[in-house]
C-alpha positions as semicolon CSV with decimal commas, in nm:
position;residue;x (nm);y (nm);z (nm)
1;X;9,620;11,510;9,095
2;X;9,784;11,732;8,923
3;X;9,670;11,889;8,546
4;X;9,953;11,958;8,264
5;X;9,724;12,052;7,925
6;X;9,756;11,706;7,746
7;X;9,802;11,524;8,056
8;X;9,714;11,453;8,429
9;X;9,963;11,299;8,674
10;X;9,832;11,107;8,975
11;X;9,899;10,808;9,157
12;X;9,756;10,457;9,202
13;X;9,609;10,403;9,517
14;X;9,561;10,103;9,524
15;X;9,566;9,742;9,340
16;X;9,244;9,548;9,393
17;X;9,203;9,130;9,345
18;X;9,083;9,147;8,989
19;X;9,399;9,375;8,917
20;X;9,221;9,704;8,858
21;X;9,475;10,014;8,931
22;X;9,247;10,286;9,088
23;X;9,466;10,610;9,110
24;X;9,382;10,940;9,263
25;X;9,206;11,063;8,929
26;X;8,872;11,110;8,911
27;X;8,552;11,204;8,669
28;X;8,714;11,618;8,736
29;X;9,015;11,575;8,586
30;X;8,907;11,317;8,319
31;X;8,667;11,615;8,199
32;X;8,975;11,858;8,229
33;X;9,086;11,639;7,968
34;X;8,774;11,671;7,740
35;X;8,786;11,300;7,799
36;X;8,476;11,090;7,585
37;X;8,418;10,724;7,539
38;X;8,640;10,525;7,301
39;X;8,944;10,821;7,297
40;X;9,261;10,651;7,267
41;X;9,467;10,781;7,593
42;X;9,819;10,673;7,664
43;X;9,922;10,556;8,016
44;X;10,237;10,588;8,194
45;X;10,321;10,373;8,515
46;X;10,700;10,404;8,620
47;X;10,942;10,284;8,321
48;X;10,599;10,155;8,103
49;X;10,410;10,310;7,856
50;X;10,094;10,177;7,689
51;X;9,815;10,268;7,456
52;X;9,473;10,230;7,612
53;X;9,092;10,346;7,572
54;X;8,851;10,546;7,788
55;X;8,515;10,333;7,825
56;X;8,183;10,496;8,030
57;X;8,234;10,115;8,185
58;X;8,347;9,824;8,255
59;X;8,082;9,658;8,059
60;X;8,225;9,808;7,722
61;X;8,509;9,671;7,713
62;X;8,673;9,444;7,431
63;X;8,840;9,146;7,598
64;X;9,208;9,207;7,655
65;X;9,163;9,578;7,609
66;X;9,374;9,816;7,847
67;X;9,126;10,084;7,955
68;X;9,048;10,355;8,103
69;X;8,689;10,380;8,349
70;X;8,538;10,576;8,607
71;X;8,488;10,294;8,899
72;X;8,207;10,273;9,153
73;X;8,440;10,476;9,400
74;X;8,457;10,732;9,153
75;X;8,817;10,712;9,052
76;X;8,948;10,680;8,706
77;X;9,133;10,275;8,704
78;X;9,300;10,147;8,447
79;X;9,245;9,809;8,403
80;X;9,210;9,483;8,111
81;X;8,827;9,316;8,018
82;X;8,888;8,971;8,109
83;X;9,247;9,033;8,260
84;X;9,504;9,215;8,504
85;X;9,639;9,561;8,404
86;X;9,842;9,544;8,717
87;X;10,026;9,280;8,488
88;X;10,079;9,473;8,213
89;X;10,262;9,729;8,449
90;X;10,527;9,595;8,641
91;X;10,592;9,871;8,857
92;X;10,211;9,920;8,994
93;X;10,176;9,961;9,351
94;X;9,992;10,177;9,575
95;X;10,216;10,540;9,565
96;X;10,348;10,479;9,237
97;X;10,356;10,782;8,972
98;X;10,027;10,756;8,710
99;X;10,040;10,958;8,368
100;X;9,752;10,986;8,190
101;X;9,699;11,157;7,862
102;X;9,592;11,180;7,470
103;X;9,818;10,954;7,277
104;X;10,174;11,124;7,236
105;X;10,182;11,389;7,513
106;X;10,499;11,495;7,608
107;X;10,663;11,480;7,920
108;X;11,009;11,584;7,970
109;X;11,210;11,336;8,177
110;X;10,878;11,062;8,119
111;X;10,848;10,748;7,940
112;X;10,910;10,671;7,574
113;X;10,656;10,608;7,365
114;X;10,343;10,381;7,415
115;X;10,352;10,076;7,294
């Protein structure tokens, strides 16, 4: 993992059953961040860019939701309450690229803007 100010870059490690995208971020680099619960973050997985929120857990989620949690394994995953977020990116696959910031943080060369 790597830290750039606004934003961490990391790397999904892996796409479980439900659809979950754990990367190689963790509960250190969300708190480089200043990361709390309910901050809107943006996410960037290859050529996609979406708007999501950081929850304490799974459990807070709003059905739908993209978000942001720490996981039992202690990684940061991105994933959708009562959904896949692995759909939502159609790149994600163990290796690929993960950008995670506040909404807006600039990258040159990165994805447009979150949608």
């Amino acid at each position: 993992a790597e830290f750039f100010g606004d934003h961490l870059r990391g790397e999904i490690v892996h796409v479980d059953r439900f659809g979950n995208l754990q990367t190689s971020l963790g509960r250190a680099e969300a708190e480089l961040l200043e990361l709390s619960p309910g901050d809107r973050l943006e996410i960037r997985v290859g050529g996609t860019a979406l708007k999501a929120v950081f929850r304490q857990s799974y459990a807070f989620g709003v059905p739908g939701e993209l978000e942001v949690v720490e996981d039992s394994h202690g990684s940061l995953a991105i994933s959708v309450n009562l959904g896949r977020a692995a759909g939502r990116f159609p790149e994600a696959a163990a290796g690929t690229q993960v950008l995670l910031g506040r909404e807006g943080f600039a990258v040159e060369g990165g994805a447009g803007r979150a949608g």
